[in-house]
VOPAVEX-805445 format. One record per residue (C-alpha): x, y, z. Coordinates in steps of 0.02 Angstrom, whole numbers, plus 50000, padded with zeros to 5 digits. Example, Ala and Ser with C-alpha at 12.3 -4.5 7.8 and 13.67 -1.06 7.14 Angstrom:
% residues 2
     x     y     z
 50615 49775 50390
 50684 49947 50357
END
This chain:
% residues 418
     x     y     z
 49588 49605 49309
 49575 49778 49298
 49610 49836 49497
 49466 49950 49571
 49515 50102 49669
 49518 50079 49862
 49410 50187 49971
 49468 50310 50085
 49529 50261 50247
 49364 50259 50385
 49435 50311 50546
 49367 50240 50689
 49254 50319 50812
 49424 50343 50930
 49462 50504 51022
 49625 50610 50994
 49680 50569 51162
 49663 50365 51114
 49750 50400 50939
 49900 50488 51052
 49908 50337 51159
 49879 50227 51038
 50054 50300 50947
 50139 50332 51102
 50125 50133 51145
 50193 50101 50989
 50334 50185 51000
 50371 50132 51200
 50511 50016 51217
 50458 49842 51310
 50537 49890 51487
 50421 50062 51470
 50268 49938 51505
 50241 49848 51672
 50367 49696 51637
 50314 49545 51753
 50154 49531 51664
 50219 49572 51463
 50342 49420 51495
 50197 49311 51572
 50093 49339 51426
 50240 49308 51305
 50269 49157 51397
 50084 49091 51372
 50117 49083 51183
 50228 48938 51233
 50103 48844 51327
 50035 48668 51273
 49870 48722 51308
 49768 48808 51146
 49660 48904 51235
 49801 48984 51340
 49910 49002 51167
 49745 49093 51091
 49717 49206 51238
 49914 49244 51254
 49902 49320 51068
 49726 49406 51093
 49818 49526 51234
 49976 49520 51126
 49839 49604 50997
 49751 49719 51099
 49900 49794 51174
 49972 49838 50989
 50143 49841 51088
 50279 49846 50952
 50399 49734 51062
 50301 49586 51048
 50301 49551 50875
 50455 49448 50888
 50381 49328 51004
 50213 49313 50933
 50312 49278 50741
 50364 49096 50828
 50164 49060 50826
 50160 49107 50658
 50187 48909 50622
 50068 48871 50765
 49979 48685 50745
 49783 48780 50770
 49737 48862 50631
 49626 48983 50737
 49802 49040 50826
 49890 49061 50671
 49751 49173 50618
 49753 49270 50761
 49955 49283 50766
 49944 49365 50586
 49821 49466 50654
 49930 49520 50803
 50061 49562 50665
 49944 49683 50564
 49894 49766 50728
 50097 49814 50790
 50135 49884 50611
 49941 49987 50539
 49892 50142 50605
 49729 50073 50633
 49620 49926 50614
 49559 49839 50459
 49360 49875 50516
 49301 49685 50569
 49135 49714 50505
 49076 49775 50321
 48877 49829 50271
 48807 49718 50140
 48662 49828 50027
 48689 49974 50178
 48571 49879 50299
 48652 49695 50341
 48817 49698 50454
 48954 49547 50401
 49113 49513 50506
 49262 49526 50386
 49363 49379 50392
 49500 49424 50307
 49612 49584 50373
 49781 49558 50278
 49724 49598 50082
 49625 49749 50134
 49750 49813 50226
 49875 49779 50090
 49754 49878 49977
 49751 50048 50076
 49936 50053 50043
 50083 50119 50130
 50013 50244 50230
 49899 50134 50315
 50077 50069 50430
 50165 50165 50549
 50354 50205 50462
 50440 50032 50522
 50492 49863 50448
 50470 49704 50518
 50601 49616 50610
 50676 49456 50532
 50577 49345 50640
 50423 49414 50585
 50449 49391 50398
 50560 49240 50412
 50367 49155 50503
 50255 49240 50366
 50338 49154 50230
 50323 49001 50318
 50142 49029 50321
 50122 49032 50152
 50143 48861 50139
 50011 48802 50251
 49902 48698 50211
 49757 48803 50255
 49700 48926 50120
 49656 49062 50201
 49828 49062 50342
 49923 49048 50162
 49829 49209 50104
 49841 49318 50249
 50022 49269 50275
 50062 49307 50087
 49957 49492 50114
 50010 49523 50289
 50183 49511 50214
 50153 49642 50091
 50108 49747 50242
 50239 49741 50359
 50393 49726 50259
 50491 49861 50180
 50606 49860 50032
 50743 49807 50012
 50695 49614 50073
 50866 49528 50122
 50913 49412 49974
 50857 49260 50068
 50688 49321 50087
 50678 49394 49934
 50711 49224 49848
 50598 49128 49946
 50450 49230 49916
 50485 49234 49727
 50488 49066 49733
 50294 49086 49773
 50271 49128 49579
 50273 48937 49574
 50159 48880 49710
 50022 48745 49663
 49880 48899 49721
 49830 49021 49590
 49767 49122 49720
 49941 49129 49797
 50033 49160 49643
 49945 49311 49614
 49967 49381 49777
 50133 49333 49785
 50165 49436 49617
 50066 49612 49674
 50151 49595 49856
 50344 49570 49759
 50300 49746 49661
 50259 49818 49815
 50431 49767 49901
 50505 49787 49749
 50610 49627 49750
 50712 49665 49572
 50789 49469 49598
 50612 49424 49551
 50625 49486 49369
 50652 49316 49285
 50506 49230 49384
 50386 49362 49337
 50421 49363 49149
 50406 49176 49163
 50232 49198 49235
 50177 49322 49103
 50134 49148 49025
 50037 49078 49146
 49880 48982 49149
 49772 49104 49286
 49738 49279 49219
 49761 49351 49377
 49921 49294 49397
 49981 49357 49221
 49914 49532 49227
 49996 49547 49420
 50154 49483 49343
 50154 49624 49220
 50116 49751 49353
 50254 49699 49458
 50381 49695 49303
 50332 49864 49304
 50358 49896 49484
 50536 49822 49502
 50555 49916 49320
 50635 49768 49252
 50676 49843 49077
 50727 49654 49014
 50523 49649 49003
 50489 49788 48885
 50484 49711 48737
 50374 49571 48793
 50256 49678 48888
 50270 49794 48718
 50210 49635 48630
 50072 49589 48736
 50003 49765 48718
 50027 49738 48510
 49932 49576 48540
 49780 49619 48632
 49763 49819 48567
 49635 49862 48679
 49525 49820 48842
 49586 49763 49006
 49742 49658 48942
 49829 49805 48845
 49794 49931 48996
 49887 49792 49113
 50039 49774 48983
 50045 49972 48953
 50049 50029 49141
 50185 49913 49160
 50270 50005 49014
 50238 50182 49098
 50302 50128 49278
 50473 50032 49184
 50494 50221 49071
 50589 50152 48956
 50651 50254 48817
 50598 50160 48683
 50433 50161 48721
 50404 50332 48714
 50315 50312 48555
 50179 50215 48608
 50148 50351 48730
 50104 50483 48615
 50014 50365 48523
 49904 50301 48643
 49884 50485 48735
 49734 50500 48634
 49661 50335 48644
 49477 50307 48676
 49496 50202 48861
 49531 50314 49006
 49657 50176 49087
 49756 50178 48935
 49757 50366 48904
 49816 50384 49103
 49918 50268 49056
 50014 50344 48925
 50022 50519 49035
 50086 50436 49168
 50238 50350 49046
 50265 50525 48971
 50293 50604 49142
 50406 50490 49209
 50542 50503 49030
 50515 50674 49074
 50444 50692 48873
 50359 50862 48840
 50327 50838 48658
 50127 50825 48695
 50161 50960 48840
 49983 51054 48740
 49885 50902 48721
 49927 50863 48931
 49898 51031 48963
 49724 51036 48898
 49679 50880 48939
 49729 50906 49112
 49557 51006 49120
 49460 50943 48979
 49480 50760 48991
 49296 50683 49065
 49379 50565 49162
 49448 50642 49325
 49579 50482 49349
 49644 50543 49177
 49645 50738 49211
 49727 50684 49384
 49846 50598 49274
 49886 50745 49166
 49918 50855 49303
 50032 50725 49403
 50140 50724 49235
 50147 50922 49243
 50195 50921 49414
 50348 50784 49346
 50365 50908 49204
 50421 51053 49352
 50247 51151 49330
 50213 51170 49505
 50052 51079 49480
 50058 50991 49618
 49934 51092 49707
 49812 51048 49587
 49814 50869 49644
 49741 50894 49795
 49586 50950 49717
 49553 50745 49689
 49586 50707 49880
 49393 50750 49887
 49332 50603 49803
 49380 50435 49891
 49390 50358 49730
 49536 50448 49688
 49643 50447 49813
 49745 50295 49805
 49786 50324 49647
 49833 50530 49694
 49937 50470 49844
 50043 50381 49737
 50077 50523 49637
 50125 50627 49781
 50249 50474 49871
 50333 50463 49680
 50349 50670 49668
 50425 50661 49853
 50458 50823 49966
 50450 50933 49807
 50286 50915 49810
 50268 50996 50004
 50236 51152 49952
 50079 51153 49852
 50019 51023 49988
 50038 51161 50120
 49938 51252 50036
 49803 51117 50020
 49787 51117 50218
 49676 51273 50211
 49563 51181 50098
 49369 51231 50137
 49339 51021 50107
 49369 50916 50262
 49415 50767 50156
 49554 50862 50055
 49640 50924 50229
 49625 50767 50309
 49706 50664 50145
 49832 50807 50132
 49892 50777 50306
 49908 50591 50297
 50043 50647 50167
 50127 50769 50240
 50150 50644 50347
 50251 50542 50235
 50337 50675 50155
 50370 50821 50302
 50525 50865 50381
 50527 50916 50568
 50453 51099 50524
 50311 51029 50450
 50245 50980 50598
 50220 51177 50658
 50124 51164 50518
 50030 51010 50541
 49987 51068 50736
 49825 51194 50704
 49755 51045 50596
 49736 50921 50786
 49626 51046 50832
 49528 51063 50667
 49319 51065 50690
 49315 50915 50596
 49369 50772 50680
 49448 50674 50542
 49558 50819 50498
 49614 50842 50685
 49656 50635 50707
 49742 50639 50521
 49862 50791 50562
 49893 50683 50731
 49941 50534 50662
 50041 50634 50528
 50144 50724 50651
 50173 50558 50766
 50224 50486 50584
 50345 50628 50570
 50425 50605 50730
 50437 50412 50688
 50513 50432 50532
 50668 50527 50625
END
């Protein structure tokens, strides 16, 4: 399936003063909090009694207190279904800089409570967590989870996994979740595949050219994404024939973006080829695989393209490749950050061009568009050094209140990542 773009982040209605505390509690150590009743409430997750296991990991929750995501992983496993729920939820809430919203609009008028939190929040991306992996405990009970017998546990577990875990997964872990390519649940494959690209678990190569082959579509074209994620260059020539096969549509995008994120040599012709290609996915494709062999020979055709092409994901594209090309286009880029349907796929491109990138984001924080500053923050935020946040400072005190809670998350992020 062809993957949509993810909206912006919506912060929450939450003051600047609640987004410091809200960091600062993150960050406290557990003996920074009143202790007698912290080890109460951990103890309450040991209880017989449900209701006192449930309410033990509600105020685990609430508090979004780093420490206790040890003690909440051993619920992880929990006999209720309901507390299992509510322990992955616990999980997401120590680790994301804010809540997954827990109710959507249906046709702009009818309010829904969201039931799942763990695949939307693996969908914003990496900047949606604060700059910390999981303990052991925590992903050692997740993959547990995923072999519940409850559907949904099994899919938040899987997603909530994808979340809170960094790369590199110790070998152990990384072998048991690719041994999720081969669980009876389609559903679960599938995840399983997108949330080993995003840790980038290279053991998995093997597995996921195996499941190239297999039965659920889903499954397949996440396979070939991943391949392309780990970069597993043993796939190239079957993800080369897979694009031969199907030529065009939704299949041969799939197989080609593998292609561009692997970069292999050899398939450098198929770039220029397909640079010109009628689909917009397969000509952002082929820019994309260009910039990252570092190939000018089309350097013209990107060039014009990059503000000619009708498709602003393509012309995004273009630019991100002259940026890789050492055009100090990055700049540019930001220009997209004011269309929410562009910016996962623009953040991306700034986390893969890294801190050389800062500078023509600095400049993007005097944007006149609200949207651009705020999005420009959250990767600054990523990306800065300790004097970026002098630069990052004006921006908490913005007029627009988005901007101001971005650039204070971004500089809390900042200290973090030290």
């Amino acid at each position: 399936m062809r993957m949509p773009a993810v909206p912006a982040r919506r912060r929450p209605a939450r003051s600047l003063a609640a987004w410091s505390i809200v960091a600062m509690l993150a960050a406290l150590p557990c003996d920074a909090l009143p202790q007698a009743p912290f080890e109460d409430v951990v103890r309450n997750l040991r209880n017989p009694d449900t209701k006192a296991r449930m309410n033990a990991v509600h105020m685990l929750r609430e508090s979004r207190h780093a420490e206790a995501a040890v003690p909440v992983a051993a619920i992880l496993t929990d006999p209720v279904e309901a507390i299992q729920l509510e322990a992955i939820a616990a999980e997401l809430s120590f680790f994301l800089v804010e809540d997954v919203p827990s109710r959507r609009m249906v046709a702009l008028v009818v309010e829904v409570r969201n039931k799942e939190m763990a695949e939307p929040a693996f969908e914003a991306g990496p900047l949606a967590t604060w700059p910390r992996a999981a303990p052991p405990e925590v992903i050692d009970g997740l993959l547990k989870a995923v072999d519940d017998e409850d559907a949904r546990v099994r899919t938040e577990a899987i997603y909530a996994l994808g979340v809170v875990a960094r790369p590199p997964l110790p070998d152990d872990a990384a072998d048991r979740l690719t041994k999720v390519l081969d669980h009876y649940d389609p559903a679960i494959r599938a995840a399983a595949a997108r949330v080993i690209g995003r840790l980038e678990v290279t053991r998995a190569g093997d597995a996921l050219i195996a499941a190239m082959n297999d039965a659920n579509q889903p499954v397949r074209y996440g396979s070939m994404r991943a391949l392309g994620d780990i970069r597993e260059a043993r796939a190239v020539a079957a993800l080369t024939d897979q694009l031969a096969f199907y030529g065009k549509g939704e299949a041969a995008w799939v197989a080609l973006d593998a292609l561009a994120r692997i970069a292999h040599s050899s398939s450098a012709p198929l770039f220029q080829v397909r640079l010109g290609d009628k689909d917009p996915y397969i000509r952002r494709a082929a820019a994309e695989g260009l910039a990252r062999l570092g190939d000018q020979s089309q350097l013209p055709v990107m060039q014009d393209a990059a503000s000619s092409d009708p498709s602003p994901m393509v012309r995004a594209a273009m630019i991100f490749a002259l940026a890789k090309f050492g055009q100090n286009d990055a700049a540019r880029l930001c220009e997209f950050f004011s269309s929410d349907k562009s910016v996962p796929q623009v953040q991306g491109y700034f986390l893969e061009l890294g801190p050389a990138a800062l500078p023509g984001l600095t400049t993007a924080l005097a944007s006149p568009n609200a949207g651009v500053r705020a999005r420009v923050a959250d990767v600054i935020g990523a990306l800065g050094t300790p004097d970026s946040v002098a630069l990052l400072d004006p921006l908490t005190r913005d007029r627009d209140r988005s901007v101001a809670e971005a650039a204070t998350v971004a500089i809390e992020r900042i200290k973090q990542r030290r």
